[in-house]
C-alpha positions, 0 to 999 in steps of 0.5 A: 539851834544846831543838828547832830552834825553840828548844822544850823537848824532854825533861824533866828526867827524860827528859834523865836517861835518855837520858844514859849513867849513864858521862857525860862534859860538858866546857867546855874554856874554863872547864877544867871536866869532869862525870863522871856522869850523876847528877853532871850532874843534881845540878848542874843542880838547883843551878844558881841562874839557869839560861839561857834557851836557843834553838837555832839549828840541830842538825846530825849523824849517826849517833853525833855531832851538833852543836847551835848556840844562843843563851844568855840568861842572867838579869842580863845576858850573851848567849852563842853555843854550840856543843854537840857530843853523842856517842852511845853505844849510843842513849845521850849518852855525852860533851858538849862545850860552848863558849860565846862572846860576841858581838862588834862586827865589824871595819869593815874586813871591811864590804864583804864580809860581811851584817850 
């Protein structure tokens, strides 16, 4: 898990206890769902070229809160992601993650919008 200026912070470790052994983290574009927090851990040990990630900002309250960052990943691909955490009991219980790639914006917005 990273801080607002983009910083790691919890450790492996850490980021397993704080999830609910009960975890859910679904990516709905990709239709994939791990169940389990001995699940999730599993695969971020095998994952072969993990991302470096910044956050953006964390918003939220209470039990939901929501994460922007940027992904670098390692032999190309930048991904904006969105990352919405539920809290159950002081503990993650669900995470929905969504990735999208940039985008070169449509001329036709141009005098509207900041580059």
């Amino acid at each position: 898990m990273f801080g607002v200026d983009g910083a790691l912070l919890l450790s492996a470790e850490q980021e397993y206890e704080a999830r609910s052994p009960d975890f859910v983290m679904e990516m709905p574009q990709s239709g994939e769902r791990i169940v389990g927090r001995d699940t999730m851990r599993a695969m971020q040990e095998a994952y072969p070229n993990p991302p470096d990630a910044k956050v953006r900002r964390i918003v939220g309250s209470g039990d939901l809160f929501v994460m922007e960052a940027v992904s670098d990943y390692p032999g190309g691909g930048t991904f904006q992601v969105a990352n919405i955490v539920e809290f159950s009991g002081g503990k993650i219980i669900r995470e929905t993650r969504y990735y999208a790639e940039p985008f070169e914006p449509p001329e036709w917005r141009a005098t509207w919008v900041e580059s």
